[in-house]
N, C-alpha and C positions, 0 to 999 in steps of 0.2 A: 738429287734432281727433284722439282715441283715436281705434283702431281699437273694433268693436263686434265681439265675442263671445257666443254661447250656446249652452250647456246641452243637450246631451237623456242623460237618467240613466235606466238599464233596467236590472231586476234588484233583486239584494236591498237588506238598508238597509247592508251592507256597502258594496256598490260607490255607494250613495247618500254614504257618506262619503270613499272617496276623492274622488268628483265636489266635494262640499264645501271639501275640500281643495284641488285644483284649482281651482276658484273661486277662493280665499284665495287662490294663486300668482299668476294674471292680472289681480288687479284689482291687486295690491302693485305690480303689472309696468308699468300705469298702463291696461290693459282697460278698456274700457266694455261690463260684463253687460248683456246684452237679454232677454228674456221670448221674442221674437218669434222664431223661426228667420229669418222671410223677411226679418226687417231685418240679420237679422248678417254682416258679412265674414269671419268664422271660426264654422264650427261644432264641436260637439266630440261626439261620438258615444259615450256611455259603457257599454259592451258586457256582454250574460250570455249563457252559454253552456253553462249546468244541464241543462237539456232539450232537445228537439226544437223545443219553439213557446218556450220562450226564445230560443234560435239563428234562429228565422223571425223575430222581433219584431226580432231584433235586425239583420237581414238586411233587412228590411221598412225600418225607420229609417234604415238608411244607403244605404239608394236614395231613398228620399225627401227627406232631406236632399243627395244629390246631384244632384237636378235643382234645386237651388237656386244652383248652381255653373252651370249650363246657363244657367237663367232669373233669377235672380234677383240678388243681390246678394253673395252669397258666394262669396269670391275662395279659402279656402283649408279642406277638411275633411280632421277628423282622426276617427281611431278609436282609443279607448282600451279595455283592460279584460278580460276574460273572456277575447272570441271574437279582441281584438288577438291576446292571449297563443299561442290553440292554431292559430287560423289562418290567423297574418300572410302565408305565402306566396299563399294564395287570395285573401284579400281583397285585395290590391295587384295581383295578377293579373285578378282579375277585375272589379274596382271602379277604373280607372282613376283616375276621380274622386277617390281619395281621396290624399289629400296625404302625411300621416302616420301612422302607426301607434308607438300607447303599449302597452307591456305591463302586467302587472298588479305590479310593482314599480318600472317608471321612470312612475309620475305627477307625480314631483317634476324635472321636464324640460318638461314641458306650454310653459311661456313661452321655452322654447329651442328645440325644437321649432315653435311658431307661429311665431315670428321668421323661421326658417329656411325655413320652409315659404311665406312672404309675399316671400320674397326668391325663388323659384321653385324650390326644392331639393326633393325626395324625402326626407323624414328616418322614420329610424327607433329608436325610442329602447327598450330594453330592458335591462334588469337582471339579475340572478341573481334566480330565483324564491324563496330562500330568505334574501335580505335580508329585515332591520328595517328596519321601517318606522318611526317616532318620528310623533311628532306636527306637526303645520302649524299655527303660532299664527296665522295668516290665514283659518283656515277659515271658511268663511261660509256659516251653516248654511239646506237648503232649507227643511227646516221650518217649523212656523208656531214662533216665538220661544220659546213659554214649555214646548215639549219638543225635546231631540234625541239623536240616536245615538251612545254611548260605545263605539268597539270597541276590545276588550282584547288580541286576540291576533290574527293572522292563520295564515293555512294550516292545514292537519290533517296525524293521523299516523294517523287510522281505516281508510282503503283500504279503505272500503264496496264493492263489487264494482259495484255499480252507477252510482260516483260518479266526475267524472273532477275535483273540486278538490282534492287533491295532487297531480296534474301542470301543474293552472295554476295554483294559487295557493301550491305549497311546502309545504316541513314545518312544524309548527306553532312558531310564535313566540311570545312572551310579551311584551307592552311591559313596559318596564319601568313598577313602581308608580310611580316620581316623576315621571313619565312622564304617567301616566293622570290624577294626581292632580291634578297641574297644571292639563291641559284641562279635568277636573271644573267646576274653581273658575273657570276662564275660560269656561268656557261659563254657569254657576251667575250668576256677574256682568252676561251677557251677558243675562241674564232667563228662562234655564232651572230649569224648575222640577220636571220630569221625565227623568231619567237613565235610557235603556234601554242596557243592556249589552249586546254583541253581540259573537259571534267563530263562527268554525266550532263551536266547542264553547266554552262559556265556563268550563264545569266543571275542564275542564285547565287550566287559566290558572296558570299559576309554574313547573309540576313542571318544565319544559326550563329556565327562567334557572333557579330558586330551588332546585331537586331535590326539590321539595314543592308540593302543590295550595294556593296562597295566595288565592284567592276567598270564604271567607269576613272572612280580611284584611284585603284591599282593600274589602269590603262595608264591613266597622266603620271602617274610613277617610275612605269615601264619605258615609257616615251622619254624621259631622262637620263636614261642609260645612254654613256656615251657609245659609241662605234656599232647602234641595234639596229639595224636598216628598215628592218620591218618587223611589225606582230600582226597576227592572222588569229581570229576567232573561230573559233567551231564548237558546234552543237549549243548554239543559242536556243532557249525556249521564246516561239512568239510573245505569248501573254509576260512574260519578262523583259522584254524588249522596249526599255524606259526613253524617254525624251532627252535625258540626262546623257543614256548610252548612246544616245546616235548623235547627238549634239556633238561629244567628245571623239566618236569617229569621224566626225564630219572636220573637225575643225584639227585632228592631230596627223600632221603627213606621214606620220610613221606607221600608223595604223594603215593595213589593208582594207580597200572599200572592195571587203568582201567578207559576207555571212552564212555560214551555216548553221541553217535553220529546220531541222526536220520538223517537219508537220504529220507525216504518216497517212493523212485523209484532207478531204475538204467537205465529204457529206455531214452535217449535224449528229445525222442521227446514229451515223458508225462511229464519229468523234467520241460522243457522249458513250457507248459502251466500250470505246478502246481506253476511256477512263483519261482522256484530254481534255483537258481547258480551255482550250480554243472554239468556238463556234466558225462556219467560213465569213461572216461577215467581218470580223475580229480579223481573221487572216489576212484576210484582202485590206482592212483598214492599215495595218503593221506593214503589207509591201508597200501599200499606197506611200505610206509619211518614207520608211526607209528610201525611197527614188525618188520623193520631192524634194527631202533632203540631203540626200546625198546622190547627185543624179550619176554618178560612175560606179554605184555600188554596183558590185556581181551577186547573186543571189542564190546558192545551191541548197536545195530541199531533198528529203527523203520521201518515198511514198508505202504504203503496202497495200499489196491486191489480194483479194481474197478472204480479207478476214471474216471472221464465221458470220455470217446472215446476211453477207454482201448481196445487194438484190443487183439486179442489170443496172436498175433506174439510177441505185447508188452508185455503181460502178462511173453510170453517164456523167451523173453530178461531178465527179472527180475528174472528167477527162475533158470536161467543160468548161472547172477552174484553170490545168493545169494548160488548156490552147488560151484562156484569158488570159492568167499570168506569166505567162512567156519567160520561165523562168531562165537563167543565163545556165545554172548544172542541174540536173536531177538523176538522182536513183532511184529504182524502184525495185524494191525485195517482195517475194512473195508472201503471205502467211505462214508463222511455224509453228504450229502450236505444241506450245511447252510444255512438259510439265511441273505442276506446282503453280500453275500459272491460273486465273481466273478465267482468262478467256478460253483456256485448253477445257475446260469440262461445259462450253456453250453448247446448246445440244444441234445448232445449224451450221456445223464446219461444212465447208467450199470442197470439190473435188479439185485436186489438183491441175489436171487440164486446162479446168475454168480461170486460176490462179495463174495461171503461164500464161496464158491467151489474153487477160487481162493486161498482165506485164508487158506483153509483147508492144500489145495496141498503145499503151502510153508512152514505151522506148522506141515506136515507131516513129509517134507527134513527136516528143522530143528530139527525134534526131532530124527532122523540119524545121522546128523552131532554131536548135542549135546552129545549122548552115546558115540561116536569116542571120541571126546576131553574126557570128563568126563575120560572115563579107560583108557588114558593116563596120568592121574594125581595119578594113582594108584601106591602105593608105596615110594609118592610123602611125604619131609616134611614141612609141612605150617601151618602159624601161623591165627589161629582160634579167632575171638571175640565173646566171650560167650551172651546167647541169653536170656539164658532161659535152663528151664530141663521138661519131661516129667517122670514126678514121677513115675507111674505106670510101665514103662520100667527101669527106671533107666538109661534111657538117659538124656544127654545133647545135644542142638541144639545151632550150631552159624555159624560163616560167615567168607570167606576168603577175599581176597582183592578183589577176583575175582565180588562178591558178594553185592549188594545194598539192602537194607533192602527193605522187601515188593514185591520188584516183581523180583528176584534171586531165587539162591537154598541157599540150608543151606546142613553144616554138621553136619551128629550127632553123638554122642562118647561115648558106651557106660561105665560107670566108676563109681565107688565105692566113688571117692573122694567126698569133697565138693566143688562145685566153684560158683565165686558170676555172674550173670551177670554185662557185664561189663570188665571180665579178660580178657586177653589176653593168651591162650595157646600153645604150639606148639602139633603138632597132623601128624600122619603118617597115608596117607590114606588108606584104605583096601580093599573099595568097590565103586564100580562106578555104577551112574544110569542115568538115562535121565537128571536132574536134579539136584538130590541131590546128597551126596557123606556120604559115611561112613567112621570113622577114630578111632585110639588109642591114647589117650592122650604118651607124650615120658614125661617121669619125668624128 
């Protein structure tokens, strides 16, 4: 009888595809995946270590999956990812329990590793953080089938002050295009029908192999695949945000006219010690052309409050872009300060209160501006990717262009018919709300 393996995956949808990947490794290996933690005799612990309550979550997860090792049926855990990468002496120090530790470029060890580790061995498996990574033709994606995550490059060369992934994740790499193209079509075959690109920055994608920003490219490449309904962009850099790129989103139907683009600030002078490129006139330039050119794009930003020497005035400054630019999604995270990080040793870090209260005040405009936009789509007809249904209503929930699975809104419709997740419908909206929207299927 296989041994039983599972899963826990924390963090972004990056580390959601190395875990995929992994996957694809254990089960070629002859693993039997479980759903259940407490049924598994291998767990695998897939690590983020971005923030403060990322690093608890993730701290949180591997104590609990190690009383599972005490009580339960699991003979051997492992820790991959993030917090492996910058912590590995603590966590094997002070988590007995754990058997293994993966960095963030040896995932492709994972079944050499278990092996070892079931045989009673301590293993550690680690890479150079500035390997390539290629692609895992066994990837087996978490997903519900008919979307999943295409990442194009790994690591960054930004050295945001605030940020510690270029020292765990590397300098920036670029897969190669036949590379990408390939997984496109294997995952497309596989019954995807929505391509989200993903990288630190996906906007860089080439300039290190190719010595030229190749993503519009690879866009017109992608858009050739037969039976891809759609691809969806995230974590665009503005100052990377070419005439070429928006040209190419403007003019391919298959591309979503929708960008993420975190920014993190609009004041100059926090800009410039958060160690960003952008200036806010710059910023405002880059919405401007992106909505005269593409006037249906949606536009979702990041913000952070709080960062160390935030004054009020600056604070204003940013609450003054963010009611001019009326953006269609925003987040807004607090300051964490890292360590190993540049901006963690500023010596005018924010009290926490201050940083919540800020937050609060820009998720409050936002969720005014949001209701504006929303019942302006009222009446509106648009094409719907079915999600799912809540049976007891007799609704159906899914997602416009505007919309990224996870942390968007959804629409819901309610209707008699059957539909599979997965469809694609068209739908005439009815009702508008902060967030979500209501519509009628049009036959």
């Amino acid at each position: 009888m296989s041994t039983s393996i599972a899963f826990v995956s924390l963090g972004c949808d990056k580390n959601r595809i190395d875990s995929e990947n992994m996957l694809g490794i254990v089960k070629k290996e002859g693993f039997e995946i479980v759903s259940d933690e407490s049924q598994a005799e291998v767990i695998v612990v897939n690590t983020c270590c971005f923030i403060q309550e990322a690093q608890e979550e993730s701290i949180e997860n591997i104590l609990q999956m190690s009383l599972y090792k005490k009580e339960g049926n699991c003979k051997v855990l492992i820790v991959t990812g993030c917090m492996a990468e910058r912590y590995k002496k603590e966590i094997l120090k002070e988590i007995p329990e754990v058997d293994g530790i993966i960095g963030t470029t040896g995932y492709d060890q994972i079944a050499v590793v278990i092996k070892k580790a079931l045989q009673g061995e301590k293993v550690e498996a680690f890479e150079d953080i500035h390997r390539i990574m290629e692609m895992e033709e066994t990837r087996i994606l978490s997903t519900p089938g008919y979307y999943g995550y295409l990442k194009i490059a790994e690591g960054c060369n930004n050295h945001c002050s605030y940020c510690i992934i270029p020292k765990i994740r590397g300098k920036y790499r670029s897969r190669s295009m036949e590379s990408i193209l390939k997984e496109a079509e294997i995952l497309v075959q596989q019954g995807v029908k929505e391509l989200i690109l993903v990288a630190q920055d996906t906007t860089g994608y080439g300039q290190d192999r190719y010595g030229t920003k190749k993503l519009p490219e690879l866009l017109t490449k992608l858009c050739q695949i037969k039976d891809l309904h759609w691809i969806r962009l995230l974590y665009c850099y503005p100052e990377e945000i070419t005439d070429e790129l928006i040209e190419v989103m403007a003019k391919e139907p298959k591309i979503c006219k929708y960008i993420d683009m975190p920014i993190q600030h609009a004041n100059n002078e926090i800009l410039k010690r958060m160690g960003r490129r952008s200036n806010q006139k710059q910023l405002r330039q880059v919405i401007d052309k992106l909505r005269r050119q593409i006037p249906e794009i949606c536009i979702r930003t990041t913000l952070i409050t709080g960062f160390p020497g935030e004054t009020q005035e600056q604070f204003e400054d940013v609450y003054t872009f963010v009611k001019d630019m009326c953006f269609d999604r925003l987040g807004v995270f607090t300051y964490s300060q890292e360590e190993g990080t540049k901006a963690a040793e500023f010596p005018d870090q924010i009290q926490e209160e201050i940083k919540q209260e800020r937050r609060g005040l820009l998720m409050e405009l936002q969720q005014g501006i949001s209701i504006k936009l929303s019942q302006k789509m009222t009446g509106r007809e648009m094409e719907v990717l079915i999600e799912g249904k809540l049976p007891e209503q007799g609704v159906y929930c899914g997602r416009t262009y505007k919309d990224a699975p996870d942390i968007d809104g959804m629409v819901f419709i309610p209707i008699q018919k059957e539909l599979m997740s997965g469809e694609f419908i068209k739908v005439r909206i009815k009702e508008a709300y902060e967030y979500d929207l209501v519509g009628e299927m049009i036959e």
